[in-house]
N, C-alpha and C positions, 0 to 999 in steps of 0.2 A: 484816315486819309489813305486813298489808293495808289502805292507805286505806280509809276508808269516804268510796264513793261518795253520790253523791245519787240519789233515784227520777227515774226518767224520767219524765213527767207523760203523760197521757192525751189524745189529742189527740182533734179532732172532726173536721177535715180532715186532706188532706195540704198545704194552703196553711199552715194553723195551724200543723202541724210544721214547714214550710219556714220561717215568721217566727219562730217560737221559736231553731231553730239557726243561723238569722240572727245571732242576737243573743247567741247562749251556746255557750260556749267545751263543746267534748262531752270532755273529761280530766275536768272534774268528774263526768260521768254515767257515762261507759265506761272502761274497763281495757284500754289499747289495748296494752299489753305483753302480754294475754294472746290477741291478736286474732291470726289465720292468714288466710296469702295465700289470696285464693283466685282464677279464672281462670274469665272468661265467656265460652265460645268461642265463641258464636254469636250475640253480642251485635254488631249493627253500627253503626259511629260515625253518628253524625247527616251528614246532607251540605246542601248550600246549593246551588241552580240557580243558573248566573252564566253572564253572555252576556259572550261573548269573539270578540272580530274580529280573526281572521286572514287573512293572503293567502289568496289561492284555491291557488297552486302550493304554501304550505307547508302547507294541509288536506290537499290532493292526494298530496304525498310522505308524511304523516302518515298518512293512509287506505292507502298502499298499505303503507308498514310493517306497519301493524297486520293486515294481509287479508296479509300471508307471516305473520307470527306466528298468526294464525289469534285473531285477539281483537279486541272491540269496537277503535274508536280511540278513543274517549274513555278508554276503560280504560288503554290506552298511554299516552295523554295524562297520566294520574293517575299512571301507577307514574313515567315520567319526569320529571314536575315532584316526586314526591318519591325520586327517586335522587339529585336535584340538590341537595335541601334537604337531604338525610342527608351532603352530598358537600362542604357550607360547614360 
């Protein structure tokens, strides 16, 4: 037997919508049992600038790592600080 959901309401913004489901639980409006996965593949996470001070010899061995892997070092920098966090 199928609950009877409630209407989804009309919104006028996307702030409106954002305070509405603020505030209300979405089991009452959606049928999440009958909801499918699905996969954004080219969707990129958000990122945040952050100033970070290191020695100059550990940039140094850091830049040359990444110049024989042939990749940015900040990109090194990122995949090692999350080998380490997948690693605890």
């Amino acid at each position: 037997m199928s609950k009877v959901r409630k209407a989804i309401p009309k919104f006028k913004s996307e702030a409106e919508e954002r305070a509405f489901w603020e505030t209300h639980d979405s089991t009452g409006y959606v049928d999440w049992s009958a909801a499918q996965k699905v996969a954004f593949p080219n969707l990129k996470p958000s990122t945040k600038t952050i100033s970070l001070r290191l020695p100059k010899h550990l940039l140094d061995s850091i830049k040359a790592a990444a110049n024989a892997r042939d990749v940015p070092y900040q990109s090194l920098i990122k995949v090692w600080l999350q080998e380490k966090l997948h690693s605890h």
